[in-house]
C-alpha positions as CSV (number, residue, x, y, z in Angstrom):
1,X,295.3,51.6,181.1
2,X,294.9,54.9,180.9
3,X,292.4,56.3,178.1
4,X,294.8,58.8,175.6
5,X,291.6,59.9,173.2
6,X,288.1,59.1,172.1
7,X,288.8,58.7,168.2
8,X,285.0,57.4,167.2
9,X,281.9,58.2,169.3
10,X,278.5,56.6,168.8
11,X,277.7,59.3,165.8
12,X,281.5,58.2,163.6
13,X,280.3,54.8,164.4
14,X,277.3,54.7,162.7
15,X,278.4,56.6,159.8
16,X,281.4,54.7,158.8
17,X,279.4,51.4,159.6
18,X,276.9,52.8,157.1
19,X,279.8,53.7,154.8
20,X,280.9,50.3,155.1
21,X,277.5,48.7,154.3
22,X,277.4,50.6,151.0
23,X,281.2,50.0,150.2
24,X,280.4,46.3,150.4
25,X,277.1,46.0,148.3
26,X,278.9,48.5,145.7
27,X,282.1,46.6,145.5
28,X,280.1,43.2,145.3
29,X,276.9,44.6,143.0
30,X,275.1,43.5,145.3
31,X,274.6,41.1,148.6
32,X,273.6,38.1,146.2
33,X,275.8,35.4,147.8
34,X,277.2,37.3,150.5
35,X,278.2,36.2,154.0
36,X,279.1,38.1,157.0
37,X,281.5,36.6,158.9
38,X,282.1,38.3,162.7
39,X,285.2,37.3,164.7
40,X,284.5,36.6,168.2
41,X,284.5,39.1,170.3
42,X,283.8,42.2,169.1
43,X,283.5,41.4,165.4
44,X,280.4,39.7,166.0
45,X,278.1,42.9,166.8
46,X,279.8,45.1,164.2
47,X,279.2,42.2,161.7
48,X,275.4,42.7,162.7
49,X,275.4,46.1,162.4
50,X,276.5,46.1,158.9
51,X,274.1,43.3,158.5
52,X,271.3,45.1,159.4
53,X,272.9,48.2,157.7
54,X,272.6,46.4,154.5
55,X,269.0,45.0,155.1
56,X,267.8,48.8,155.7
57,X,269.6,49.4,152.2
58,X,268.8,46.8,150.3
59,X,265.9,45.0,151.6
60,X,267.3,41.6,152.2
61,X,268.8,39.9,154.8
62,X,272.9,39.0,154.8
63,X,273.7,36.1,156.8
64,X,275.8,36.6,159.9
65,X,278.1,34.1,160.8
66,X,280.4,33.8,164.3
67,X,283.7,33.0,163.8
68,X,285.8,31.6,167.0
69,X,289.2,31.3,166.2
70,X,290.7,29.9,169.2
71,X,291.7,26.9,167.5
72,X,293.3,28.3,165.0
73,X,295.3,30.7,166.1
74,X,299.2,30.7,166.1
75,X,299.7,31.7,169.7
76,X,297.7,29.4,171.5
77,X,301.0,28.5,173.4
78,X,302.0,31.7,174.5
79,X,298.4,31.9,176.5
80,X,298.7,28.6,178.1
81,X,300.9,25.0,177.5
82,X,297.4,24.0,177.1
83,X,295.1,25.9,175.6
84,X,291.6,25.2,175.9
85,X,290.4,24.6,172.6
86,X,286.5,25.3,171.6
87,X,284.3,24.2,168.5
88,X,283.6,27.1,166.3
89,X,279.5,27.2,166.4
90,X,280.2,28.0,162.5
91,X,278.8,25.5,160.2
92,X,277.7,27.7,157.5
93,X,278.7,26.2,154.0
94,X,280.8,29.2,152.5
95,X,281.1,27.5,149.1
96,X,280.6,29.9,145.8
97,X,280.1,32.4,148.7
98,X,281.5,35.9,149.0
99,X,282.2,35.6,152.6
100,X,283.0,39.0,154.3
101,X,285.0,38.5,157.4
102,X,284.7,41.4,160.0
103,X,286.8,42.3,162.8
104,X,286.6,45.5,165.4
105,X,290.5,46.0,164.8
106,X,293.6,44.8,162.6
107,X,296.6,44.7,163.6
108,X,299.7,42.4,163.1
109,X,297.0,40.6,160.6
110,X,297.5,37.5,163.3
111,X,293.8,37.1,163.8
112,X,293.2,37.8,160.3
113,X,295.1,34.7,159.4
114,X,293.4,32.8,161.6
115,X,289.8,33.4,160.4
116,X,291.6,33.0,157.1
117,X,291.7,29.0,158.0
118,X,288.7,28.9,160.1
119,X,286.7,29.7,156.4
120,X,288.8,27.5,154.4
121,X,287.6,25.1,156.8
122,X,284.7,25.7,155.9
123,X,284.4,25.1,152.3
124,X,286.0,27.0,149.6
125,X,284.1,29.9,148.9
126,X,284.4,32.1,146.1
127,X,285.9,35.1,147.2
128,X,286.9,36.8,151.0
129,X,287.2,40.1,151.9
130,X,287.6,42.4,155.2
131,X,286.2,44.5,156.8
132,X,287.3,46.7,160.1
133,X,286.2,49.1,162.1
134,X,290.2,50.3,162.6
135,X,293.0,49.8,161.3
136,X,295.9,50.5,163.3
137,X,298.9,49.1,161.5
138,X,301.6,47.4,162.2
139,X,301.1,44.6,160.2
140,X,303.5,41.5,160.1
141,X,301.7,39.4,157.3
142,X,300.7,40.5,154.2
143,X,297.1,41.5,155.3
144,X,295.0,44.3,153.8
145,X,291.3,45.2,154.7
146,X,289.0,45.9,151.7
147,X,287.2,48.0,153.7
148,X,288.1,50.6,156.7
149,X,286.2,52.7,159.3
150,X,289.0,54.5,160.1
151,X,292.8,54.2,159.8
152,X,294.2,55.1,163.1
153,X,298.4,55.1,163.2
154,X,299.5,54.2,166.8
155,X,302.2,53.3,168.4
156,X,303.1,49.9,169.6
157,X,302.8,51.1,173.2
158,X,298.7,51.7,172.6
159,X,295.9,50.3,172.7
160,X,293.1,50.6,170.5
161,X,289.5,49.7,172.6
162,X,286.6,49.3,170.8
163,X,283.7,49.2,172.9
164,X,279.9,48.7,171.6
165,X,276.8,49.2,173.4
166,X,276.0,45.1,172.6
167,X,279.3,43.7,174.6
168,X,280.1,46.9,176.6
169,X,277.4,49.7,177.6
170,X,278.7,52.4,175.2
171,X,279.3,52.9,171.4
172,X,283.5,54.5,170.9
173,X,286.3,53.5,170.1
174,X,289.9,55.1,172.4
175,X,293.2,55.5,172.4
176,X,294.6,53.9,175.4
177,X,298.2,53.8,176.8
178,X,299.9,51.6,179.4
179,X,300.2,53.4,182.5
């Protein structure tokens, strides 16, 4: 892979993780009720980002949840004729919960769909929304994000990498092509 462009550095990071944390508390009135929910990998630490975003804001704490969505992903076969599937360590009740699902990236929505079923799973909670970090298009399910860092149109030839100081060394997000 060869790195194209550095679209967010550390600064566009926090700022559009701190316009996040507002756009969620406004949209809800509030954080009564809601639930972070990070998809493993990299939706974990920008889930507690936000999380702590929103503490600084309002006071109180947001429970963060880890999604891992091996199970219920659609492509399991294409990775391996058998997959090795793990327990999500998500037991949170989501019932009458606002649960906010957060991911680094969308896409084709794939993932999205995923978690979608992972938190029905987990009890039927009152209302889900996303959040991302990037949205690169090139959806093929009827997937929107409630709230965006940053829309970035690629092509299907790049590759978006978002890298955080938590899972990676360095806060930005790049453009990256295959060599």
């Amino acid at each position: 892979m060869k790195t194209k462009a550095i679209i967010l550095d550390e600064k566009a990071i926090q700022r559009a993780t701190t316009r996040i944390a507002n756009e969620i508390i406004e949209r809800n009135k509030g954080i009564k009720d809601v639930v972070l929910a990070g998809i493993k990998t990299r939706g974990v630490p920008f889930a507690e980002r936000l999380a702590r975003k929103i503490e600084s804001i309002e006071g109180e704490k947001v429970p963060v949840i880890t999604l891992d969505i091996t199970f219920y992903r659609d492509d399991l076969t294409k990775v391996s004729d058998e997959p090795l599937i793990k327990n999500s360590n998500a037991k949170y009740d989501v019932k009458d919960k606002i649960v906010v699902l957060v991911d680094d990236v969308i896409y084709t929505g794939r993932t999205v769909r995923a978690a979608l079923d992972a938190i029905m799973d987990m009890g039927r909670a009152r209302k889900v929304q996303l959040a991302v970090l990037i949205d690169r298009g090139h959806r093929e399910l009827p997937i929107r994000p409630d709230f965006v860092g940053k829309n970035v149109p690629t092509s299907k030839s790049e590759v978006i990498s978002v890298k955080f100081v938590e899972t990676d060394g360095v806060d930005q997000v790049e453009i990256n092509t295959k060599e």
